[in-house]
Every structure is written in structure tokens, then in C-alpha cells.
C-alpha positions as CSV (number, residue, x, y, z in Angstrom):
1,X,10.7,16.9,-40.7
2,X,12.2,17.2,-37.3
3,X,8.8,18.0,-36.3
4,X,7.2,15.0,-37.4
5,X,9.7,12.9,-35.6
6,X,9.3,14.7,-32.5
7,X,5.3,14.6,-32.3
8,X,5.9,10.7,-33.6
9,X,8.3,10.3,-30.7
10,X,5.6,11.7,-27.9
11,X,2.9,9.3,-29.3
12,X,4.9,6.5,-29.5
13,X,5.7,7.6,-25.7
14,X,1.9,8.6,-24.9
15,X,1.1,5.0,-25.9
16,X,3.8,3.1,-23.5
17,X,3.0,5.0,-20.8
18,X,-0.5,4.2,-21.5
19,X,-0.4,0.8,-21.6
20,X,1.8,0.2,-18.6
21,X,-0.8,2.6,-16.7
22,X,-3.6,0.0,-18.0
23,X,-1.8,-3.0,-16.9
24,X,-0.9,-1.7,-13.2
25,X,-5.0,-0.7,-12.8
26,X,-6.4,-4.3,-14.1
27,X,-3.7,-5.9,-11.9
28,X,-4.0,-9.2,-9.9
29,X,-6.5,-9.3,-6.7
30,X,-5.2,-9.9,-3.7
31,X,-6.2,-13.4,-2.3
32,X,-9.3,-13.2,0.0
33,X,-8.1,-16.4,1.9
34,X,-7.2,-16.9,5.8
35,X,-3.5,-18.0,4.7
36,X,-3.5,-14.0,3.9
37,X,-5.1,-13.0,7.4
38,X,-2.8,-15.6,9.6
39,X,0.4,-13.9,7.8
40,X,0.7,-11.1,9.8
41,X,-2.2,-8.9,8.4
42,X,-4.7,-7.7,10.9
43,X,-7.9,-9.0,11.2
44,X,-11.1,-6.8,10.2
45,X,-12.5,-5.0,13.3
46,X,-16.0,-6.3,14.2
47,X,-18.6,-4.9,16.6
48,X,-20.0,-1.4,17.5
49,X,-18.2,1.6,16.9
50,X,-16.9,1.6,20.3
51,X,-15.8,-1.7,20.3
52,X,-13.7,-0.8,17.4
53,X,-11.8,1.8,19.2
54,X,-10.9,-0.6,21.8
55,X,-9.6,-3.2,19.2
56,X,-7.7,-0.6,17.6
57,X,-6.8,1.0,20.9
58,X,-5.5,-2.7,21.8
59,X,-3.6,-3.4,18.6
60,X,-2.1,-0.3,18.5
61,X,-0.5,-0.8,22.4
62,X,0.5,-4.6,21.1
63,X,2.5,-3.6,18.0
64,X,4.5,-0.3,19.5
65,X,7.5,-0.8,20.0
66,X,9.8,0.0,23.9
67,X,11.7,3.0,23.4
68,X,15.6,3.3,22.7
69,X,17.5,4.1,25.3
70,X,19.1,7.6,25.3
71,X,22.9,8.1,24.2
72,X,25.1,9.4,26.8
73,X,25.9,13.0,26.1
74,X,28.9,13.5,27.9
């Protein structure tokens, strides 16, 4: 009996965990409009390949950050 309760209890589990799994893979699209583009996502790169180097060269440079300044160690 405890058997039967147990193997119940993994389908009954196997099931859940199926159907959230289902619902997170036929999820909502993201939105192929230029609000989504303006709001801080890059822009596609365009152009030969060595044109898209340089982009990503250049957008690299632009979003680093200046370093910290050390801590004194005294």
C-alpha cells in the first residue's frame, strides 16, 4: 500500500513539473518593436564582418566602466 502511494505521489509530481516546464517553453514573445530597442538594448550589428568588430569594439569601450580607485593599505 505504501508503495502505491509513493509511485502515485512521483506521478502526481512528474505531471506538475511537467506542466510548469510546458508553460515556461510556450511563453510570451518578446516584443519586436523600437520602444524595445530605444530602452537600453543594443541595436543589431549591420555591415561586413569587420565592420562588426568595430561596432562591438566601440560599444564595448562606451559601456565599461573607470576603475575604482585603490584603498590605501597603510
Amino acid at each position: 500500500m505504501r508503495a502505491v502511494f509513493s509511485v502515485v505521489g512521483l506521478l502526481l509530481v512528474v505531471l506538475i513539473v511537467g506542466l510548469l516546464a510546458k508553460k515556461q517553453l510556450t511563453g510570451v514573445p518578446a516584443p519586436a518593436t523600437p520602444a524595445a530597442v530605444s530602452s537600453g538594448n543594443p541595436a543589431p550589428l549591420s555591415g561586413t564582418p569587420q565592420q562588426q568588430v568595430r561596432q562591438f569594439r566601440k560599444a564595448l569601450q562606451d559601456s565599461m566602466q573607470a576603475p575604482r580607485p585603490e584603498p590605501d593599505t597603510k
